[in-house]
Structures are given as C-alpha cells and as structure tokens.
ZADO-1210 file (C-alpha; in nm, 4 decimals, padded with zeros to 6 digits):
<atoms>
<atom x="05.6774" y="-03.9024" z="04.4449" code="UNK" pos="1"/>
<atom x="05.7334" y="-04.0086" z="04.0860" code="UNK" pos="2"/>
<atom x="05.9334" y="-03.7640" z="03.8645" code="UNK" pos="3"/>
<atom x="05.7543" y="-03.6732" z="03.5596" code="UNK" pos="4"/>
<atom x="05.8751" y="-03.4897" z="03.2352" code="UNK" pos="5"/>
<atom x="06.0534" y="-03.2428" z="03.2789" code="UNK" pos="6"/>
<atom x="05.9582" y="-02.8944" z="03.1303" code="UNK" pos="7"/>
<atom x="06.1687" y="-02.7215" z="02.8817" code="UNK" pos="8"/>
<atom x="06.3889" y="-02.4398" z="02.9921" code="UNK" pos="9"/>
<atom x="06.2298" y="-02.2165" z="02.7268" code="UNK" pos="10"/>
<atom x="05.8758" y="-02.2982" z="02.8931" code="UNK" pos="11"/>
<atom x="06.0248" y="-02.2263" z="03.2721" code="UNK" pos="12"/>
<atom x="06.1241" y="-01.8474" z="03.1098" code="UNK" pos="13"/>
<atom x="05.7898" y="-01.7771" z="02.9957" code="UNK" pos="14"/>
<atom x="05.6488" y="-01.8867" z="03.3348" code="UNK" pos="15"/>
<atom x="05.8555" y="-01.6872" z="03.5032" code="UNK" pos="16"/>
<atom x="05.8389" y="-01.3755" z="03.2283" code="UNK" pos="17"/>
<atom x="05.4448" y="-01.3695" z="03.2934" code="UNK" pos="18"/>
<atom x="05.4911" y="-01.3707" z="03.6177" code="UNK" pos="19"/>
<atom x="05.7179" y="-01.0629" z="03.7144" code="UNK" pos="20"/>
<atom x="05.6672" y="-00.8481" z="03.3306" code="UNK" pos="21"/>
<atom x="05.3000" y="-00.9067" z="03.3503" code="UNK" pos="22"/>
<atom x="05.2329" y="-00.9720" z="03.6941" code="UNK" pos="23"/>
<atom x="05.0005" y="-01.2689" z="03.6485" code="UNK" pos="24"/>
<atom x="04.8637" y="-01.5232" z="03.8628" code="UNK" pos="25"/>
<atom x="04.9536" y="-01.8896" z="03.8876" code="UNK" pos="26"/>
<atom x="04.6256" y="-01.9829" z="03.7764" code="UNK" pos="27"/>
<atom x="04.6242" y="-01.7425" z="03.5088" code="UNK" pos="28"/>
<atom x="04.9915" y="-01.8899" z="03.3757" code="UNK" pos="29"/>
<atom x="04.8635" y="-02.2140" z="03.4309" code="UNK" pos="30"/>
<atom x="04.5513" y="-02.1445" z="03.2017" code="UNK" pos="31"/>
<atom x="04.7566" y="-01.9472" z="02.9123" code="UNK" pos="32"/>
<atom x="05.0516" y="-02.1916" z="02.9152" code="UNK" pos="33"/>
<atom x="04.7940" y="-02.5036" z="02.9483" code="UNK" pos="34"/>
<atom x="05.0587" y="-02.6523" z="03.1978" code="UNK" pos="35"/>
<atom x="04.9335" y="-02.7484" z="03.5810" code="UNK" pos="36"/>
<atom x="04.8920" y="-02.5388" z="03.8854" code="UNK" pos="37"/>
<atom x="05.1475" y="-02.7334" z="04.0803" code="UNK" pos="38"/>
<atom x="05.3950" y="-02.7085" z="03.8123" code="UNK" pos="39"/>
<atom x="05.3640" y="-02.3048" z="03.7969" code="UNK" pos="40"/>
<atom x="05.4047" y="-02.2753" z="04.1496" code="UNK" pos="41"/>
<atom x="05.7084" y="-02.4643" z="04.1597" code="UNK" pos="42"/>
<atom x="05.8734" y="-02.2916" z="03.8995" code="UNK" pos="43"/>
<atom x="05.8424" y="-01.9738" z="03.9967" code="UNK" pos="44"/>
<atom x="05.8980" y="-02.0517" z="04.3845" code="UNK" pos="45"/>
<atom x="06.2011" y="-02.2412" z="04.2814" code="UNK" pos="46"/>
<atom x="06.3565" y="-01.9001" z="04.0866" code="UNK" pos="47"/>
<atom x="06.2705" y="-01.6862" z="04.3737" code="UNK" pos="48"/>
<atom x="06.4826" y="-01.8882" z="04.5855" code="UNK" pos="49"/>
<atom x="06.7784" y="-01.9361" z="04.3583" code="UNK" pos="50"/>
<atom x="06.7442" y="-01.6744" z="04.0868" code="UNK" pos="51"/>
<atom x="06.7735" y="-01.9378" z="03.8335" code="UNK" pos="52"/>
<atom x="06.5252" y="-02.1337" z="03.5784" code="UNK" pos="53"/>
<atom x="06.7427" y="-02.4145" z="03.4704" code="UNK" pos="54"/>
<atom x="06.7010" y="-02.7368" z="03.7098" code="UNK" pos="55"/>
<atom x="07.0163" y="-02.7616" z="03.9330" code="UNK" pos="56"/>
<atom x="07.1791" y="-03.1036" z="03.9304" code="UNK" pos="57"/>
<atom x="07.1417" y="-03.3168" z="04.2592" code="UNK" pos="58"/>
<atom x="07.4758" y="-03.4807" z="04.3337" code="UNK" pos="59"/>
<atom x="07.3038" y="-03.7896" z="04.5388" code="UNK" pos="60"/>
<atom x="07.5349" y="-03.9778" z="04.7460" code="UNK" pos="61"/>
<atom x="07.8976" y="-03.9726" z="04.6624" code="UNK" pos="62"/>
<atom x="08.0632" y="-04.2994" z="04.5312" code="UNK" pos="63"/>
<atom x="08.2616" y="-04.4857" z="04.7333" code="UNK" pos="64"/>
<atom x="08.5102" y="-04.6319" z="04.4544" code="UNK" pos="65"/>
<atom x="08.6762" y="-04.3887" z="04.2053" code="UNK" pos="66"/>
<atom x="08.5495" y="-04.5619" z="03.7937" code="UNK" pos="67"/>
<atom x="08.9356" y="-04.6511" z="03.7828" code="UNK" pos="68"/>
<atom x="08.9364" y="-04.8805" z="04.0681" code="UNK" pos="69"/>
<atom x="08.5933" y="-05.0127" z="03.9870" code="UNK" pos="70"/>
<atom x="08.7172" y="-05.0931" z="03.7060" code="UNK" pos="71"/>
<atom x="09.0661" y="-05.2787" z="03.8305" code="UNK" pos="72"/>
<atom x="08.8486" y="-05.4738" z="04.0499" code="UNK" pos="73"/>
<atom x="08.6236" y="-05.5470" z="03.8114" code="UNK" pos="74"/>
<atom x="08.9068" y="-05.7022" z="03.5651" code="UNK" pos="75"/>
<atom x="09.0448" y="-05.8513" z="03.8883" code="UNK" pos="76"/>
<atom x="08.7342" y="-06.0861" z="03.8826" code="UNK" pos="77"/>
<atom x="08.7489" y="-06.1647" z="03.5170" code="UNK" pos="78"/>
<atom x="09.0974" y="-06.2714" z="03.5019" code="UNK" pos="79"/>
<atom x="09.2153" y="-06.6069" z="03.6459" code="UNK" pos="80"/>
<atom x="09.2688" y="-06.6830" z="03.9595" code="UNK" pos="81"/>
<atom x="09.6029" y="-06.7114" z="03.9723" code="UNK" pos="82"/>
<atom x="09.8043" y="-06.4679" z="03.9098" code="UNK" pos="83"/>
<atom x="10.1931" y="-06.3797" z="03.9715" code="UNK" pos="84"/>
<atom x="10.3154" y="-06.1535" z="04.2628" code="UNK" pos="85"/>
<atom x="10.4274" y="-05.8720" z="04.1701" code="UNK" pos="86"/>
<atom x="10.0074" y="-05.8349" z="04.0046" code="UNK" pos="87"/>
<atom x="09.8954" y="-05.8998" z="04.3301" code="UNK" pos="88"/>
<atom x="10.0968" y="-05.6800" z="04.5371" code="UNK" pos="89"/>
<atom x="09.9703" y="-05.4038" z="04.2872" code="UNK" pos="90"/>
<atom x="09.6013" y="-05.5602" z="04.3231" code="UNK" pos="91"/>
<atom x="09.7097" y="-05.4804" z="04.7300" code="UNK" pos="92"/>
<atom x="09.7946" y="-05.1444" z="04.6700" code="UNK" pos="93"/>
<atom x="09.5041" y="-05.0303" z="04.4979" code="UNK" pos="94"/>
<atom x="09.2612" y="-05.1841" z="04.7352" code="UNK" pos="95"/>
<atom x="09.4467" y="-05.0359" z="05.0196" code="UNK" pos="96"/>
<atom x="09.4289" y="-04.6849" z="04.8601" code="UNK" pos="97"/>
<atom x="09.0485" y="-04.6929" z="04.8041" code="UNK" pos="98"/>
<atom x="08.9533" y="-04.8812" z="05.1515" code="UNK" pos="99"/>
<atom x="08.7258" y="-05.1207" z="04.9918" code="UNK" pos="100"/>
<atom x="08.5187" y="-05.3405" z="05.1680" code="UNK" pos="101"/>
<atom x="08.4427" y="-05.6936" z="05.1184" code="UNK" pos="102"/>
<atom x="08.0717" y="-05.6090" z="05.1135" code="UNK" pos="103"/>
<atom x="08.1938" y="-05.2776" z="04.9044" code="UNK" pos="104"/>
<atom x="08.3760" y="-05.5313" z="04.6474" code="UNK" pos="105"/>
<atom x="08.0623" y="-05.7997" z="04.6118" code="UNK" pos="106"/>
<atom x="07.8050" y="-05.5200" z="04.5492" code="UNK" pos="107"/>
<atom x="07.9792" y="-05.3936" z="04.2647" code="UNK" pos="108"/>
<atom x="08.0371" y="-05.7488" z="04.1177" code="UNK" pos="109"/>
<atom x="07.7009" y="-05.8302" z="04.1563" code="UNK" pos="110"/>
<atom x="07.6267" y="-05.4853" z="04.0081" code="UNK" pos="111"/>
<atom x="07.8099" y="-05.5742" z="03.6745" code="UNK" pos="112"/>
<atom x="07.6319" y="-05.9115" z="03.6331" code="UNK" pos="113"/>
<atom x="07.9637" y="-06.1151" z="03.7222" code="UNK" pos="114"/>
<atom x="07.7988" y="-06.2541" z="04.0382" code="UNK" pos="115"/>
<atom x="07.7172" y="-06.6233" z="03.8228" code="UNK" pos="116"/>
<atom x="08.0891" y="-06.6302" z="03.7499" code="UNK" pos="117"/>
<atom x="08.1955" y="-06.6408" z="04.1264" code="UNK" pos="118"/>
<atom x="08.1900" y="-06.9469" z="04.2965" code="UNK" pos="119"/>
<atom x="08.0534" y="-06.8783" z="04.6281" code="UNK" pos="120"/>
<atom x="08.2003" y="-07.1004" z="04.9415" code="UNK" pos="121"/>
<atom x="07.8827" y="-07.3004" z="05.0833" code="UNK" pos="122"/>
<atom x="07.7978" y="-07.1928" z="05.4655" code="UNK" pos="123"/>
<atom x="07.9751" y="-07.4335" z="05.7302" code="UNK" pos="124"/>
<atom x="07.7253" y="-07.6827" z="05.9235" code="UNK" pos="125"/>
<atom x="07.7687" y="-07.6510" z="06.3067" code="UNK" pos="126"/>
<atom x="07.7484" y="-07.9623" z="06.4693" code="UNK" pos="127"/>
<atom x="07.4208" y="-07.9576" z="06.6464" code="UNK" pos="128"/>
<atom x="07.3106" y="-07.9782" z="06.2385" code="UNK" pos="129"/>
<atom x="07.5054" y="-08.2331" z="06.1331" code="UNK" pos="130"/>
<atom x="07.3993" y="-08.4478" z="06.4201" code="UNK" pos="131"/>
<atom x="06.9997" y="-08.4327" z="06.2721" code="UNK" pos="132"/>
</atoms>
C-alpha cells in the first residue's frame, strides 16, 4: 500500500491522550479528531507496542558502497581514461576494500545519469550468425 501523509506528532499525542486519560473509543477519537478509523487504530496499537508516538525510522536495506567510494568511482568514470599508475593502483585498492562488483559498479553509474558517457563494447556474433 501507498503511504499517505503522515500525521503530526502533536496529533498522535492527542490520540493517544484520549485514549488512556479519557478512555475513549477509536470511533469516538476518530469522530472528535475528524481523522479515520484506520489511522486511530494504528496509532494507538503502534504505542502499545513500543511505548512511543513518534514514527521510528526504517533502515531498508543497507548500502553496499560506503558515499566515499561511490563517489571515487563515480569520478573514476568522469576522468579520462588514461590515467598514470600509481592512480590506478590506488583506484585497485579502493575497489578491493569495498568488494565491488562489476554489476555493483554499472548500477551506480547508471544511477548518476553517466550511463550515455560510457561506451558500451557491442555483443560478439557467434558464427552460426555470421554465417546467415
């Protein structure tokens, strides 16, 4: 489901101050707060759980680059292609570090908008092809 707006903190507290001071209803907060059924429900079921009104921050998948290399790589591919050793053994050393991936490494290029920049090698023609 969609996320909507969310309510205000000051809002959840009055929710949840009708609720246990004067021991009303959901329908009843729902009718003096003119603020949906569903909405009162959740509130209040989500402070029993965790004691808390504020909404707790999901942390969603981690990242798999730190923002510093990110960004390294993402210099990398604006610079020119050449570039002296010793740059490149550094280049070497950071993508060791991190483990990045090839396929890690393109979606994060394509990501920035630098994909049209990148000249991408054309797929090989096997023989049984060639012959048509």
């Amino acid at each position: 489901m969609g996320k909507g707006k969310e309510t205000s903190l000051d809002l959840r507290q009055k929710v949840i101050d009708l609720k246990k001071k004067e021991h009303l209803g959901y329908k009843s907060i729902a009718k003096k707060l003119n603020m949906p059924l569903s909405t009162v429900r959740s509130i209040v079921k989500k402070y029993d759980s965790t004691g808390l009104v504020e909404n707790i921050r999901r942390t969603g998948r981690p990242q798999k680059l730190p923002d510093g290399v990110q960004q390294y790589l993402l210099t990398q591919v604006m610079k020119e292609k050449h570039s002296p050793a010793e740059e490149e053994d550094e280049e070497q050393r950071v993508l060791d570090t991190a483990e990045v991936t090839t396929a890690t490494a393109d979606r994060l290029v394509i990501r920035a908008n630098l994909h049209q920049s990148i000249l991408v090698p054309k797929p090989s023609v096997d023989k049984a092809t060639q012959n048509r």
